[in-house]
N, C-alpha and C positions, 0 to 999 in steps of 0.2 A: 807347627809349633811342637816342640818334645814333651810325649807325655812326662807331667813331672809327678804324678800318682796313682795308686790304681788301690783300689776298693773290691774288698770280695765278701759276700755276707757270711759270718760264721755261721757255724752249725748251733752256737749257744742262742746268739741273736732271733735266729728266725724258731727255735724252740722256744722260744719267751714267748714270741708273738704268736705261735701256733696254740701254744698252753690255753689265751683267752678266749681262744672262741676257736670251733670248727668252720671250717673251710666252705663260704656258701655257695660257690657254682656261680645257676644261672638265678640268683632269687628273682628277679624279676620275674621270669616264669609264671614259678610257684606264687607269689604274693599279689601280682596285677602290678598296674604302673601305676606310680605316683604321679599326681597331678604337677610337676617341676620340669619344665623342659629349662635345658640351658644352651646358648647358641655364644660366638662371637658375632660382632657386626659391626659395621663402618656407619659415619654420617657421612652427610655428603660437602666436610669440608676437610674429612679424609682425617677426623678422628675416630680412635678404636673403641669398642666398649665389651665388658662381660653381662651380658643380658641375663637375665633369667622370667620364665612367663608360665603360667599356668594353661591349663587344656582349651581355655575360652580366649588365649592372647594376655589377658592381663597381665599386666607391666608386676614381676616379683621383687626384681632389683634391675639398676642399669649404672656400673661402675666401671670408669676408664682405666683403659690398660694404657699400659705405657707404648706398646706396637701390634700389630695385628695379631689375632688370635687365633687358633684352630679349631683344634677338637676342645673335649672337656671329659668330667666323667664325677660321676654322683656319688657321696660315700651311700651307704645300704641305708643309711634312715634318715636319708633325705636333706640332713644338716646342711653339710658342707658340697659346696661346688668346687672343682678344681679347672679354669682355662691355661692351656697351654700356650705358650707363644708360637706362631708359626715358624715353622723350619726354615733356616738354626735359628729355633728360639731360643732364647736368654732368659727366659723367665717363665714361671709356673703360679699364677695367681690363684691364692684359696680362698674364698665368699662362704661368710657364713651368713647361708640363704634365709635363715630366718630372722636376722639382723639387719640384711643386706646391706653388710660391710664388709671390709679386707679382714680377714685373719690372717693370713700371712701371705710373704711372698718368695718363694720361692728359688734363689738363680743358681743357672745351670753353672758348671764347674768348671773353670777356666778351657782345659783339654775338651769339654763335651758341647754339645747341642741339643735341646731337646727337639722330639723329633713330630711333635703334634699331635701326640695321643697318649693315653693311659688310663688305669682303672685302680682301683680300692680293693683289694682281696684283705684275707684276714677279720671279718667281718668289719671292714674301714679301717684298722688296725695300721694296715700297711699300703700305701699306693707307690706302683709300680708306672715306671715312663719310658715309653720308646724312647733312643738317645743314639745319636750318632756319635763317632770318637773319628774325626777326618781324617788326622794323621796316621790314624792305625786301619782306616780303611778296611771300621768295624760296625756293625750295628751291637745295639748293648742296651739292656733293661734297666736303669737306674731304681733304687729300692729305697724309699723312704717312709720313714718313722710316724705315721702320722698321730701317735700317742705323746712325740717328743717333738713337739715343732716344724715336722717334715725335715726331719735330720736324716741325712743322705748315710744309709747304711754299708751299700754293697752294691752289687752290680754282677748283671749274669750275661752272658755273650747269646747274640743270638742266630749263632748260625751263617748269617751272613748280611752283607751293607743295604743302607737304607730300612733300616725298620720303619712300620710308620704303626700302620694299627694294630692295636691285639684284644684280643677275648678269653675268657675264661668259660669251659667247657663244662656242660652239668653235671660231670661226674665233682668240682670244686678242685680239681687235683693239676689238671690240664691248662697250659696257656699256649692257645694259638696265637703267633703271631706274624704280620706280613711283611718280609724283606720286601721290599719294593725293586731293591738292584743294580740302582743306578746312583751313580756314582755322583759327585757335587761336590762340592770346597767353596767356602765363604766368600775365598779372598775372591773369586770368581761369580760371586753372586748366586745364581740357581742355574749357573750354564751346564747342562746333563754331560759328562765328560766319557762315559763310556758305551754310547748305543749302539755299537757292533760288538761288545762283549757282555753286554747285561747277564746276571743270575740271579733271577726270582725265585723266591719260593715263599714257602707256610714253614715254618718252625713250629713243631708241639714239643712246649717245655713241661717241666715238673715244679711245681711251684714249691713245692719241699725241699727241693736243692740247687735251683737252675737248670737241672743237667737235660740235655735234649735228648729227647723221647727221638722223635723222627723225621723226619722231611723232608718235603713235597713240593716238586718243579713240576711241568707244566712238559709238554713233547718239545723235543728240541727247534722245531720249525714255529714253534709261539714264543723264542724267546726272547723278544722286545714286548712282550707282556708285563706290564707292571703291577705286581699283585699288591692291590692297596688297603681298600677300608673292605669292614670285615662284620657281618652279624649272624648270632646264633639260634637257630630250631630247635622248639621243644625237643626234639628226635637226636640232637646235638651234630647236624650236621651244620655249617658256616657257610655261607654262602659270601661269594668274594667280590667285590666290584676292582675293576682293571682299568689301564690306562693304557694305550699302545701307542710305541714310540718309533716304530717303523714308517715305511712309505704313506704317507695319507690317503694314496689310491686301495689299499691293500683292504678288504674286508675279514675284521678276526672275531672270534666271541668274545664276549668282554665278561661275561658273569660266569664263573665258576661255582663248586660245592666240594669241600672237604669234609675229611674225616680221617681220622686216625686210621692206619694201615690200608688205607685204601688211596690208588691214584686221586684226580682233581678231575673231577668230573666238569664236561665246559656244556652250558648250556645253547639249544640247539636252537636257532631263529633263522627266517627268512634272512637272506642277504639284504632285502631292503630294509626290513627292524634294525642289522645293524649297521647300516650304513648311517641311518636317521642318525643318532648315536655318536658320531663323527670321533672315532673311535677313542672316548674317553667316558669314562664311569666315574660317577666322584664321590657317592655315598651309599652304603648299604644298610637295610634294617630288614627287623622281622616285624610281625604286630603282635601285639600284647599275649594273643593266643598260642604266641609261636611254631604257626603255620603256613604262615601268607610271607612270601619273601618281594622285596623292594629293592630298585636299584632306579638313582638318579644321573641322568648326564646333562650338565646345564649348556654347555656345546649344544648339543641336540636339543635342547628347551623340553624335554621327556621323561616322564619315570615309569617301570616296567613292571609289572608283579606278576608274581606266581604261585599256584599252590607251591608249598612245598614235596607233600605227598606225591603227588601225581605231576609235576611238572608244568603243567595245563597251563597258560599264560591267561592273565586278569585282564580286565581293560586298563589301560595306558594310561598316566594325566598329560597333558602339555601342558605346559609351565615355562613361560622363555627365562633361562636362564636359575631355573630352579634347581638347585641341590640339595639344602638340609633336609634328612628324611629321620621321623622316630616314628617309634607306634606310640599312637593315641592310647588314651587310657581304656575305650570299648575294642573288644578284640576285632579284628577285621578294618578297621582303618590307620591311618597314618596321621601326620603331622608335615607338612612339607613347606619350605619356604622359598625364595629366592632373592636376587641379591638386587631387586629393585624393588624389596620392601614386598609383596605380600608373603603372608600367614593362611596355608588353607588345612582344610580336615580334607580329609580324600578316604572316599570306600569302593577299592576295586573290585570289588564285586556288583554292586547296582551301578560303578561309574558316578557317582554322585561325590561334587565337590561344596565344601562351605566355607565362606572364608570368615577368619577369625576378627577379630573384632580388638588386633593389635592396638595394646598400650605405647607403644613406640613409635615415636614422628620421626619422621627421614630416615629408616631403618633401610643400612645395607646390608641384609645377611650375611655371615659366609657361610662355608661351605656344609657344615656338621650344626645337627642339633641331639640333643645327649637329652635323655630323661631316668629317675630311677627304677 
């Protein structure tokens, strides 16, 4: 379809918004985690819902979306939730968590897609959305107002197709985010249309103007690498979970570590660690402490941890079919679910799992759980 608009944020606009509040980073960090996790999930008669649950499973809210969900993303005090619709999603559901009702809803722009992820900068001020533009066979940050409605301000290029995840780097100034690289059109369903010419990378933006800082591809012989979901180390490095879209025989890493001016570091496993794996990564987190880095493949029924400092890999969970990963609110564990309904706490360090004491009957997870 022909773009019939195009949006760009002025320099007055995102001065307004800058004026209210300084630029928070990683607060999560600095303040500890709010006890709010947010997840999508299915029933099992194949309606959607926007969950929300506290550290012990308890049911916060559970409100149906109109089609399946993705990711989500917290404002900084914990009010409001935002669910993305999954890619090409039509729609941006915002809960306000202490209500647990609709505040509004969001849809995406006749020419766009949302692309299943996004965050709250601005100290909630403003949330920004991965978006895909098919016809321009572009990735692109959609910018919305959330002082005004979630009124679609502007819009910043990202470098290159398929964005999916981004984060915002402790300096508060940096936005990483992951082309993924492959290519899709609607009218085609989610058919992958270019896997002998894929280009992945990391984009680091400037959230002060859009303009791209630098980026970061991967060696030319990984490039059916899909660089997708994405969390950040006290130390500010991101550690990246991967998809590979190459031969199924092929053994690749799948977890990478950025950083500004420096290549993408891939981390180093037995060939048998990644084969288990089957080469697909579907969620990344840090823990509260921001030092223990997480990577889920629900293919593989596994999730992997590592210091971050030192690399040193933590013990494993199995989990068939498990993907949503957040940090728990004690530093050193996690939060992980799967898509046949359980909720556990996990600490890779002693190996010790506990499972939560979910509020939600017939709960199909998906893939991503978001906390502040």
């Amino acid at each position: 379809m022909p773009i019939s608009r195009r949006f760009f944020l002025t320099g007055s606009a995102l001065a307004g918004l800058a004026a209210a509040g300084a630029l928070p980073g990683v607060e999560a960090l600095a303040r500890g985690r709010e006890s709010l996790f947010l997840s999508a999930r299915a029933d099992r008669k194949g309606r959607f819902y926007a969950s929300g649950f506290d550290a012990t499973g308890a049911k916060q809210f559970d409100l149906p979306m109109p089609a399946r969900g993705h990711g989500s993303a917290v404002s900084p005090d914990g009010r409001y939730g935002v669910f993305f619709g999954r890619r090409p999603g039509r729609f941006a559901l915002v809960v306000d968590a202490a209500r647990g009702t609709v505040a509004h809803t969001i849809p995406a722009m006749e020419d766009r897609a949302f692309a299943g992820h996004g965050l709250f900068v601005q100290g909630g001020r403003l949330l920004l959305a991965t978006e895909i533009d098919y016809e321009g066979k572009r990735g692109l940050i959609g910018l919305y107002d959330a002082t005004d409605s979630y009124r679609r301000i502007g819009e910043w290029q990202t470098g290159g197709m398929d964005p999916h995840d981004l984060r915002l780097l402790p300096d508060g100034r940096t936005l990483i985010v992951a082309n993924g690289g492959i290519l899709t059109h609607p009218e085609v369903q989610r058919m992958k249309l270019n896997l002998d010419t894929m280009d992945s990378s990391v984009a680091f933006i400037d959230i002060r103007d859009g303009s791209l800082i630098e980026q970061r591809r991967l060696p030319g012989e990984f490039f059916q690498l899909s660089l997708r979901h994405m969390a950040v180390t006290v130390a500010g490095e991101t550690v990246i979970a991967m998809q590979y879209e190459g031969p199924s025989s092929d053994l690749v890493p799948l977890v990478g570590l950025a950083r500004p001016g420096r290549e993408i570091e891939l981390l180093e496993m037995p060939d048998a660690a990644w084969s288990r794996l089957r080469n697909y990564c579907g969620s990344a987190a840090v823990d509260a402490g921001g030092t223990i880095l997480g990577v889920t493949s629900p293919r593989g029924g596994r999730a992997l941890f590592w210091e971050a400092a030192t690399r040193r890999p933590l013990q494993p969970l199995d989990l068939a079919d498990g993907c949503g990963l957040a940090a728990a609110p004690v530093p050193g564990r996690f939060i992980v679910s799967n898509g046949l309904g359980a909720l556990v706490e996990y600490d890779p360090i002693a190996g010790r799992t506990r499972a939560l004491n979910s509020g939600f009957a017939d709960a199909r997870w998906d893939n991503h759980i978001f906390t502040g």
